[in-house]
N, C-alpha and C positions, 0 to 999 in steps of 0.2 A: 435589630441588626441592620447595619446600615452596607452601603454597595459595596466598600473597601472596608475590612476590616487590621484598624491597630488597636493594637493592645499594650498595655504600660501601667506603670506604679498607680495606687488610687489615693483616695485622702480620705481620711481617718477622722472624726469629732467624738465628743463627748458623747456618750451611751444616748441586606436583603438576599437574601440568597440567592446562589446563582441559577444560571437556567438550568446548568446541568443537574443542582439538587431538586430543581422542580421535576425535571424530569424522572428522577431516582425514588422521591417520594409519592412524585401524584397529586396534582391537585394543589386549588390557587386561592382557596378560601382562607390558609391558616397565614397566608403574606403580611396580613395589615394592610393591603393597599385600598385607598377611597379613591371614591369618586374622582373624575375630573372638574379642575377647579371651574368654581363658576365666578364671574365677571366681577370684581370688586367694583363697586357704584360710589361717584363723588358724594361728598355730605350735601344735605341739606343747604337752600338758599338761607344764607343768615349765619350760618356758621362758622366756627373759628376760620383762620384763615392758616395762609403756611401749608394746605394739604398738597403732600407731594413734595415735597420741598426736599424733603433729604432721599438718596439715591442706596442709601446704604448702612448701616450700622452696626456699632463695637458694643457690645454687651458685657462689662466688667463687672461681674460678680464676685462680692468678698464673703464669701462662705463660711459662715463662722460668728456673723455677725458682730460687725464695727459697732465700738460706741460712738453715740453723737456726741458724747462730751468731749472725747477727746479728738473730735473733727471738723463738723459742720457746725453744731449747735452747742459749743462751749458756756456752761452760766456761770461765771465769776462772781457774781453776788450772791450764789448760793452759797450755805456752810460748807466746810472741809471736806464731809463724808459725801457731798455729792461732787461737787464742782472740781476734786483731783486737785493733783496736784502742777496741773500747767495753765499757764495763761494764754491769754488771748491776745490776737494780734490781728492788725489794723492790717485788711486790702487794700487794694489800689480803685478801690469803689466808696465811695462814704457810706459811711453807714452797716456797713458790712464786716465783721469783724467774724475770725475762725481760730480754731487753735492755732497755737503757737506752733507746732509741729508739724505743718505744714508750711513754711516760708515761703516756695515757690510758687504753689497756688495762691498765696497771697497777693502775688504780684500781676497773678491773670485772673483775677476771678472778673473782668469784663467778658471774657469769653463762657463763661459757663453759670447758672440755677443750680441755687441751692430749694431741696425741697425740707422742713422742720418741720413737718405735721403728718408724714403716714402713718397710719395705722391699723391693726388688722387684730385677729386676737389669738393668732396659732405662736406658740412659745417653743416648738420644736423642731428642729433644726431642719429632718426632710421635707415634715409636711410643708414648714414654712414657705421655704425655697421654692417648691414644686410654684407657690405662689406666688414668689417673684421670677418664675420659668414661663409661668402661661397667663399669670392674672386672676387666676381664678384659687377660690377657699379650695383647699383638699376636701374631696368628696367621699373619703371609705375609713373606716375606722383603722383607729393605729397606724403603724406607717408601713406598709406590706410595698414587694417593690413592681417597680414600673407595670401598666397593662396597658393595654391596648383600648381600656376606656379611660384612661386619662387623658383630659385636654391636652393639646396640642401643643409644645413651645411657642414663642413669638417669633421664632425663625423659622418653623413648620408653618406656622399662619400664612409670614412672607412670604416663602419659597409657592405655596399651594396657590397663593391670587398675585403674585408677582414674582412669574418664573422669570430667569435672570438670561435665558437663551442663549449662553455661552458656556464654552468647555471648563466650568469650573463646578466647584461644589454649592448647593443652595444655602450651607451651613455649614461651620468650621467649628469643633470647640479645642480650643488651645489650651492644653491641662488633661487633655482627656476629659470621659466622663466622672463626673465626680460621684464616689462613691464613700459610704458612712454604715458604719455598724447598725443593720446587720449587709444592706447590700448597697445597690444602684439608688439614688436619690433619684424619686420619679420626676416628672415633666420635663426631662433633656431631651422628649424625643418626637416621634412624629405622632404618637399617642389615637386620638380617633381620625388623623388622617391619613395614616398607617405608614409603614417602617419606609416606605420611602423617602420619607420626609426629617429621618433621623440625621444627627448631624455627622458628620469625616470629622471625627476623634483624633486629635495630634497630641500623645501624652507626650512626656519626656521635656528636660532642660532646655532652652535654646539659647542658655547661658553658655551651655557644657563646650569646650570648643567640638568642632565635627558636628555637631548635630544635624541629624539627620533625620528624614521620614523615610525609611526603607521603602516602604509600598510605592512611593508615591518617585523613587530615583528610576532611572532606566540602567538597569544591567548589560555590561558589553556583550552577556549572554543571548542578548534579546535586542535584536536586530530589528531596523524599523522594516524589513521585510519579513521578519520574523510575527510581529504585529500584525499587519498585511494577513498576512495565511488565518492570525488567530481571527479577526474581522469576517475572514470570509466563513470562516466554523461558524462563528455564532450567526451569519445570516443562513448558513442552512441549518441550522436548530433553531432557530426564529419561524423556518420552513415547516419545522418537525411537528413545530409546537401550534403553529397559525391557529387550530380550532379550538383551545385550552386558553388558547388569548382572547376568544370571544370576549370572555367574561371580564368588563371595563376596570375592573381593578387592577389587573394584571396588566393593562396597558402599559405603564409606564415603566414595566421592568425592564424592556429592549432598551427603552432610551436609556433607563439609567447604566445600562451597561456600556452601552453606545459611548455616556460620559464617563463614565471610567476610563475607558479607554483612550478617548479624548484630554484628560485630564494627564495621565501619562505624557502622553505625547506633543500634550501644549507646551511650551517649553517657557512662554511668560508664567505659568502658575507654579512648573515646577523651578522658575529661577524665584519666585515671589515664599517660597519654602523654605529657599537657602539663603537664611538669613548674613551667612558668613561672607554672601558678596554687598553686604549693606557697610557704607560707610564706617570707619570703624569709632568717627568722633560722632557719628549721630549715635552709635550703640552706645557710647559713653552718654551722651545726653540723657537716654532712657533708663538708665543704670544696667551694671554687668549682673542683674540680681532675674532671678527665673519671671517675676513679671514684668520685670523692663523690658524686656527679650520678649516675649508675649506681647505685650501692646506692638512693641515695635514689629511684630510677626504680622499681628492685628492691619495696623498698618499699610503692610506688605502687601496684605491678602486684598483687603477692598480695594486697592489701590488698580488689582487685576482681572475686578469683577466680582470677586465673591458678595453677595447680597448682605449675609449677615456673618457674622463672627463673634463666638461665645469665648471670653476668656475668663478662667476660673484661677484662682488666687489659691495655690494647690502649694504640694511638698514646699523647698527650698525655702520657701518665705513662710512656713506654719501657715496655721490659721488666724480667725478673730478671736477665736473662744476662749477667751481670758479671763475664765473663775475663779483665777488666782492672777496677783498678781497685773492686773490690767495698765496700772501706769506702764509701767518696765515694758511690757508687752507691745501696749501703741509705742512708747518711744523708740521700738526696735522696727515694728512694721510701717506708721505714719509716714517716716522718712521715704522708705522704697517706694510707697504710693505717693505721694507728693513729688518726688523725682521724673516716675515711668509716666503718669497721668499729664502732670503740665507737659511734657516733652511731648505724649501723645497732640495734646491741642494746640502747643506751639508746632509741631511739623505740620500737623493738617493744615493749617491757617496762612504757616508759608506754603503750604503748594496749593494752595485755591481749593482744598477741601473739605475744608471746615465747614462750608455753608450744606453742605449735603452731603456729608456724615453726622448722622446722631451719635453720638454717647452715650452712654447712663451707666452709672457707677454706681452699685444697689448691689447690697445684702438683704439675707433673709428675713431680717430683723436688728433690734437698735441693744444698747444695757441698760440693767436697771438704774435709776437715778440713786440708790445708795449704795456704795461700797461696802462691798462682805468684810466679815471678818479673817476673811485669806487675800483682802487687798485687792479682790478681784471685783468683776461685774458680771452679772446673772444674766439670762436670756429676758429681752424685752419688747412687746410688738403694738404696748400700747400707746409708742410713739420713739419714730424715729427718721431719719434723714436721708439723702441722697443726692447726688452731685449729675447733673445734665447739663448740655453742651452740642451744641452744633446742630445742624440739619434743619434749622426757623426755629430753635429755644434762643430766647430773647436773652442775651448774657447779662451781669452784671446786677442781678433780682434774685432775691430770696420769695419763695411762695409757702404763706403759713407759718404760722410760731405755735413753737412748742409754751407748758406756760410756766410761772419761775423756778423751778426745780427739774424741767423736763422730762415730766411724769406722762401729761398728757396732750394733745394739741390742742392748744386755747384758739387760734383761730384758722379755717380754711382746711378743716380735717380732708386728706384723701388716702385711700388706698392703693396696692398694686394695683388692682384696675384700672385705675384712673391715669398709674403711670403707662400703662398697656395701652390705654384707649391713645394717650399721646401719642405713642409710639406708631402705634399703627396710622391714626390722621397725617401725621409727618412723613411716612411712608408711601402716602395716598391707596390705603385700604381706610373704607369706611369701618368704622370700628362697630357701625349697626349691620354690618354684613355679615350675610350665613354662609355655612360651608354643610354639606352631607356626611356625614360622619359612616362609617365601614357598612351600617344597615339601613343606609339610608335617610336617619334622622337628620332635619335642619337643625343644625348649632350654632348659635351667634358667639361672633368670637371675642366679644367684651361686653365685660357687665358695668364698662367705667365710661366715664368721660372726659372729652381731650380739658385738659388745663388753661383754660383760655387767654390767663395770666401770662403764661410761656411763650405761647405762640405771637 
């Protein structure tokens, strides 16, 4: 449960509460809130370089699982039944060749790494994810939904050792929380560093015209005196409750209310929401399609402070999950990502914010390298690809090859970790740094390491 609560449509694949509920139920143990963070420490003398470097980051998750054939890692000298049916086509970098179905990033791939060798060995859609969520293998059998012993997102990591000290959210995710039969796909949330750490959920179109965040608009009913009065409520029930706050978990529920409040009343975060005062040829740039409008939301957001920002490739645009039928499928979706993504990294780069915003453009997993007999591609994680950019990722390099049929990675194997470990070094948290988890236990928040190639 996170401070504000929206609620909206979820997505579908293949088979904190307030002071005054605390006051109503009693009692500050069942929160999820941890500790307070402790001090992220630089790496080691010797170490990659670049730590720190990026101030902020877009998290584009394609849910559903992209194939690499028909994106990053195209093999045209494989047979028919693997290599599909699109060719490849020449960047504007030598040597670097991507499908054909993408043209626009053809033309920037200086600005962005391509990765062809992750690997992992989970073939199912929530548990996978949870792993491109936090970095870490799913720990509990089957796929049961979210707890409060799950690892902690990459944006719960952020927000917990680099709080952003401004009236905005430590986390955004645009799509809502993504949800899959039977429920909530785990690691979207603040997990063992407990619910305050969950992300401000924006379901809904931002194609649609009007689009709106209800919660987050100021009603004429609600008067910035009317605010005023509420502020002063909750500092005498802040009063009521002083000796029930002893207990340091609970600490940080004032503040988060405090930003709530704040949040409202900022008026850069709530014009950074309305997307409909955005240029209306830079919204064509990103396309009029539900994740152009998203990055370009993306965008908006870090541009106002927000730390991180999870965008999820939800309703409007389907999924990856092309068991049938997969050409047809990327030739329908490829486009809208090759459009909203280049536009993403050409706007950042015209406003001076490329160099400190990361990117990373990562699915749960990759397809398999032969084509079903429905024309489609199966679920695959024993090798597949991802697109990074910005914030000290060194552009215009491929790191690791898949090997000739893109079965599995012939050279520079890495996993989510590894892409996590980046993430966090670029961010300037050590990725050998611990955090307290709700009982206390030290947890290191990466089992990978930075990509040195990248950086």
């Amino acid at each position: 449960m996170t401070f504000i609560s929206v609620t909206g449509p979820t997505t579908r694949l293949c088979a904190g509460p307030t002071r005054r509920e605390v006051l109503r139920f009693g009692g500050l143990t069942a929160l999820g809130l941890g500790a307070a963070p402790t001090a992220a420490r630089p790496p080691a003398p010797g170490s990659h370089g670049r730590f720190g470097q990026a101030r902020r980051v877009i998290l584009f998750y394609l849910f559903g699982g992209a194939s690499q054939y028909e994106s990053w890692d195209p093999k045209p000298d494989a047979p028919a039944d693997i290599r599909g049916e699109f060719s490849t086509i020449a960047t504007n970098v030598a040597g670097i060749r991507i499908c054909e179905l993408a043209p626009q990033l053809a033309r920037s791939a200086h600005r962005y790494a391509l990765l062809r060798s992750i690997s992992h060995g989970d073939n199912t859609h929530d548990t996978a994810m949870y792993t491109s969520y936090t970095g870490w293998p799913f720990g509990r059998p089957g796929t049961p939904p979210p707890s409060p012993e799950d690892r902690p997102s990459h944006g719960a990591v952020l927000a917990h050792f680099r709080p952003s000290g401004r009236p905005v959210p430590p986390v955004v995710a645009l799509g809502g929380m993504i949800v899959n039969t039977p429920g909530e796909v785990p690691g979207q949330r603040g997990g063992m560093l407990g619910s305050r750490y969950d992300p401000l959920p924006v379901p809904g179109n931002p194609a649609t015209p009007g689009f709106r965040v209800p919660e987050l608009v100021l009603s004429a009913e609600v008067p910035a005196a009317r605010l005023g009065r509420r502020r002063t409520m909750l500092q005498m029930i802040d009063e009521t409750v002083r000796v029930a706050e002893r207990n340091p978990g609970a600490a940080g529920l004032g503040g988060f209310q405090q930003s709530a409040l704040e949040l409202i009343t900022a008026s850069a975060t709530r014009k950074a929401l309305d997307i409909e005062q955005e240029d209306p040829k830079l919204r064509d740039r990103y396309g009029r399609t539900a994740t152009g409008q998203r990055l370009l939301l993306a965008r908006r957001l870090v541009e106002v402070g927000v730390p991180c920002v999870q965008v999820h490739w939800v309703d409007a645009d389907n999924s990856w999950d092309y068991h049938s039928n997969n050409c047809p499928g990327h030739k329908k979706s490829m486009p809208i990502l090759d459009t909203a993504v280049n536009a993403l990294l050409s706007d950042l780069d015209d406003r001076g914010m490329l160099d400190d915003t990361l990117v990373v453009v990562l699915g749960e997993f990759g397809r398999t390298p032969k084509i079903n007999n429905t024309a489609g591609r199966d679920h695959w994680a024993a090798c597949y690809s991802a697109l990074l950019a910005g914030g000290g990722i060194q552009g215009g390099r491929v790191h690791g090859a898949s090997d000739a049929t893109g079965a599995y990675p012939a050279e520079n194997q890495i996993g989510p970790w590894d892409i996590a470990a980046t993430l966090y070094h670029l961010l300037g948290v050590d990725p050998a740094a611990e955090y307290l988890d709700r009982v206390n236990r030290p947890m290191q928040i990466s089992r990978g390491t930075p990509i040195g190639a990248l950086l």
